[in-house]
N, C-alpha and C positions, 0 to 999 in steps of 0.2 A: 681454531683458526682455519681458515678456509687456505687447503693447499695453492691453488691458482693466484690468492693472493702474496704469497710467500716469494712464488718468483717476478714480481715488481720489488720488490723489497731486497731481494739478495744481493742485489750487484752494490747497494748501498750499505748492506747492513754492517759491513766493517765499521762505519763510520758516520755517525748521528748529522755529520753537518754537509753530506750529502757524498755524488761521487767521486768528486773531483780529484778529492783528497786520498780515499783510496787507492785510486788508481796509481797516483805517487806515489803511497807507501808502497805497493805490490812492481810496480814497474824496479824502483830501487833496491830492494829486499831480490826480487830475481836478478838484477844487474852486478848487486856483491856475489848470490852463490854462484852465477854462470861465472865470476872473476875468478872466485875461490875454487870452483871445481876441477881446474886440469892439475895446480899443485897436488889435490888430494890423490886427484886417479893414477896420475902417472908423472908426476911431477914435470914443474916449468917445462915444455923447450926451450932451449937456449937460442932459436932462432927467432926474434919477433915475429915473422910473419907467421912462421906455423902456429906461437901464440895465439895469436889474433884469429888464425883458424881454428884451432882448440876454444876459444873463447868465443866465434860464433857456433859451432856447435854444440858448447855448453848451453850459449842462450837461449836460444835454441830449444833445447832438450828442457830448461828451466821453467821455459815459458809455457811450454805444452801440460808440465806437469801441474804448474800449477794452477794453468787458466783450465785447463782438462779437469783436475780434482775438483774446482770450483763447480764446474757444470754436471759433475759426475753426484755431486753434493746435495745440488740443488732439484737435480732430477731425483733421486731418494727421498728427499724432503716433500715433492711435490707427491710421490707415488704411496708416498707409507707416513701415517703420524707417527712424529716424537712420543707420545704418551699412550696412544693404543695397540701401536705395530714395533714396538721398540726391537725385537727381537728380528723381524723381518728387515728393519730400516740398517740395523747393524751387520746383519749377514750381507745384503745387498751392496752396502758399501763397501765392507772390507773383500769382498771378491770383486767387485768392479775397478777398484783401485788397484790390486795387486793386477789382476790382467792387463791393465792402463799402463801399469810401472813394467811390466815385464814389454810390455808391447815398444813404448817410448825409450827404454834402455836398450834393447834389442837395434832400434835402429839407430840408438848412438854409438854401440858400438861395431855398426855395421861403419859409420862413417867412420870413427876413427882409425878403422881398420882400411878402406879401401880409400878416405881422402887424406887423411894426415899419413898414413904410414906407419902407422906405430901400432906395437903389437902387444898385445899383454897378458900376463900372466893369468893362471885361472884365478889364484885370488884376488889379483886387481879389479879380475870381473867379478870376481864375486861383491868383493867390499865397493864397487861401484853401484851394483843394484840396491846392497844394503842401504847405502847413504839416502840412493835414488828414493826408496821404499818408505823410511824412516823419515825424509824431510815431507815428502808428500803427503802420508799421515799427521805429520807434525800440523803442515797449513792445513790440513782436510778437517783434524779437530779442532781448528780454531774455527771455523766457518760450522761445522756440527755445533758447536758451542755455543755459537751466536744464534744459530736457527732454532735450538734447543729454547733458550731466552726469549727469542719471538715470539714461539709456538707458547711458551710459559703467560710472559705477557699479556697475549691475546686471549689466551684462554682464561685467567684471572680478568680481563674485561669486562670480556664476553658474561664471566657467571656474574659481573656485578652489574651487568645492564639488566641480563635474566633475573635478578633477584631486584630490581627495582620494577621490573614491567609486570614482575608476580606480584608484589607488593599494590603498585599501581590497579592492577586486573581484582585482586580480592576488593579493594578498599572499595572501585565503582561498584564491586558486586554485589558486598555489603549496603553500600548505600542508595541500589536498586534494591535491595531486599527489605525496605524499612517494615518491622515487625513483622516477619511472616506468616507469623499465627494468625495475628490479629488481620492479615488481607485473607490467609484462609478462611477463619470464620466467615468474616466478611462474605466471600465471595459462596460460601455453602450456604449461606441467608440469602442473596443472591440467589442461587439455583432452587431453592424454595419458591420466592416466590413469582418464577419466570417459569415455574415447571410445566407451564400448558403452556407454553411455547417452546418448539422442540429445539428450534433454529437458535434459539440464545442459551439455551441449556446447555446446546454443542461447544456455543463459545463460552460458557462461562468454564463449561468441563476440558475445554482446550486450554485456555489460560491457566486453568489448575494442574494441567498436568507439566507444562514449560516450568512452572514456578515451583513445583517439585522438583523437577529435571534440575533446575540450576539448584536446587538446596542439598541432593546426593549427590551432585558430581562436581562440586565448589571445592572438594581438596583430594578431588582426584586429578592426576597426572593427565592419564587417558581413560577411555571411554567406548563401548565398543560400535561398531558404523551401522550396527541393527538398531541399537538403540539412541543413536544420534542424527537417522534419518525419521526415527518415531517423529521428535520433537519439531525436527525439521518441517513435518508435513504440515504438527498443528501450528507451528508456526506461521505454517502459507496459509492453513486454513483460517484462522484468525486475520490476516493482512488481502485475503481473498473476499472476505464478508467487508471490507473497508473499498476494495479496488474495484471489483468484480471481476468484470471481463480488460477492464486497463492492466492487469495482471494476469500472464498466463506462466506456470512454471512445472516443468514435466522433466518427473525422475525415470531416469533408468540405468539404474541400480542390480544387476543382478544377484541372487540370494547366494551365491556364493563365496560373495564377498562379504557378507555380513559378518563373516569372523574375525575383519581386519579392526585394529583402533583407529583411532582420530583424538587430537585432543578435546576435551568436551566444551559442547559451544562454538567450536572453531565453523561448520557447516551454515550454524543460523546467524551467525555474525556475519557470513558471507551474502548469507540473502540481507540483512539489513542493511549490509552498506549500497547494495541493487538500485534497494527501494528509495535510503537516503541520499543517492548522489544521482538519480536518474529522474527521467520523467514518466511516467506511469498514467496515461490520457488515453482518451478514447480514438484521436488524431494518432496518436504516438504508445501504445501499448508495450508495455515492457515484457519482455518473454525472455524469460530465466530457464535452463536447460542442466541440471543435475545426470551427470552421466559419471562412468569409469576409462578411465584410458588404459590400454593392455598393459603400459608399465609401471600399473597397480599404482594409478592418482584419481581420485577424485575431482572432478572437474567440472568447476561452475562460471559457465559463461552467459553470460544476455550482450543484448543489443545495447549501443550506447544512444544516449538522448539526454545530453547533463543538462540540470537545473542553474538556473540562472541565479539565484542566490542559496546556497549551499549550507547544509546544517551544520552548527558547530559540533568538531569531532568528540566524540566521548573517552577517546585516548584506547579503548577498544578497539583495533582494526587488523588491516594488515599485517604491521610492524610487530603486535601483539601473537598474533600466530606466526610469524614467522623468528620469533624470540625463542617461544616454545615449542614449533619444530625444531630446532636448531641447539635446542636443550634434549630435547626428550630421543632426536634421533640424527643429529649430526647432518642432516639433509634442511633441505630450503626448500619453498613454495617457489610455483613457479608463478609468476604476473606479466601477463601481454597483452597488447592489442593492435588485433588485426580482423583486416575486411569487416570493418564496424564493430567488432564485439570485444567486449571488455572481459579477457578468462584469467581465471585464480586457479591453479592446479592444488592439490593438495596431496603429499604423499602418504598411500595406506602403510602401516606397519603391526607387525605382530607385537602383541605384550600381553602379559596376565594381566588380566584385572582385578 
């Protein structure tokens, strides 16, 4: 689950049928302990009015705590996951609440001392912060609870969208791979008999090696950016002998990044969707630009010039890499456009391969 999306969902999440409804239970539920509260601390005054002040300062104190805990809650939630930071999310809360409860009791019994007049004993004060501490916890784990279930939720979603888009990703893979022996042969009969032509030899030896590429790296996770901008090249180089000069695309890649992953295929998928959603003319050249951004992304931008009738999608794209970033490293691509250019960021990551 994506934290940022957490806090549009919290101010509801007491309540499936939206906020309305919470709001009424929470306004009511503080309206009885702010009632309940001066009997407990120091019992009724017997004078209505002072009630009625004992009873806005309860409210008061009620409403801080537990509109305070809510936000105190929701900020944890947003800063640290339920299932990977559980230890950091639990420390953070329970120290931020006890400072919240000390700080909010401190100034009710600043008021009851200096505007009702009434004094109290040090246990009054003390079983005052108790109650204060204990109710506040009390609502704070009911909202931990709900976010907990959110984050639960989404995350069971989430793996079953990922496990449909892997599903979906092998099966096209599979069914671009029809007999792959049998295209290798093929295509080593091929290079035979074009061998005094050097220019189609390169491409026949370029398409043999992508068609390798996707048969060792079909059940891998990741794949490392040395060897994912190999395929990348022959990639262009095969779609460069189609375009010629209507395609111009220039990597700059420095060699020190070659130790990072990528997941495999994610780079040349990038250039295909270029070629397939662009125009690519001797009027209109498409120039595609492979570089690094310093905060270790991978970044492939060209110019935009969309085609007027557009190829049907292969269900391979975007959404597909951004599935499997989002599996494999809790991060998201980035997708924008601006001052004409269509850019896909890609985040580099360290993994064994």
């Amino acid at each position: 689950m994506k934290h940022q999306e957490f806090s549009n969902s919290f101010p509801k999440m007491m309540n499936p049928y939206g906020r309305g409804r919470e709001y009424i239970i929470r306004f009511t539920a503080i309206f009885i302990i702010a009632f309940i509260s001066p009997f407990v601390d120091f019992g009724a005054p017997a004078d209505k009015s002072l009630f009625l002040k004992a009873f806005l300062i309860s409210f008061v104190r009620t409403a801080l705590l537990w509109n305070g805990s809510m936000v105190i809650i929701q900020y944890a939630v947003n800063r640290f996951s339920v299932f990977k930071e559980t230890l950091k999310l639990i420390v953070l809360q329970i120290v931020a609440l006890s400072i919240f409860v000390l700080v909010v009791e401190s100034a009710e019994y600043f008021a009851i001392d200096a505007y009702l007049r009434i004094s109290l004993s040090g246990s009054k004060v003390a079983l005052m912060f108790l109650i204060s501490w204990i109710i506040t916890f009390m609502i704070s784990s009911i909202y931990a609870s709900v976010a907990f279930f959110i984050e639960w939720k989404e995350n069971l979603l989430r793996t079953q969208a990922l496990e449909k888009a892997n599903l979906e990703a092998r099966y096209e893979t599979l069914r671009n791979q029809v007999n792959p022996h049998f295209l290798f042969n093929s295509l080593n009969t091929l290079l035979m008999l074009v061998n005094d032509n050097p220019e189609a030899s390169r491409y026949v030896e370029s398409i043999s090696e992508i068609m390798r590429y996707m048969l060792q790296s079909r059940d891998k996770e990741a794949v490392l950016l040395r060897d994912e901008l190999t395929i990348a090249r022959e990639y262009v180089y095969i779609q460069q002998i189609r375009f010629g000069d209507k395609l111009q695309v220039e990597f700059e890649i420095p060699e020190n990044y070659y130790h990072y992953a990528i997941p495999p295929l994610a780079l040349q998928m990038l250039l295909e969707n270029t070629l397939k959603h662009n125009v690519a003319s001797r009027e209109h050249p498409l120039h595609v630009k492979v570089s690094v951004a310093e905060n270790k992304y991978i970044v492939v931008e060209n110019n935009q010039k969309s085609k007027t009738g557009k190829e049907p999608s292969t269900g391979i794209g975007l959404e597909n890499i951004r599935s499997r970033y989002l599996f494999l490293t809790g991060k998201d691509i980035v997708v924008k456009q601006e001052n004409g250019k269509f850019v896909v960021m890609l985040p580099l990551f360290e993994k064994s391969i």
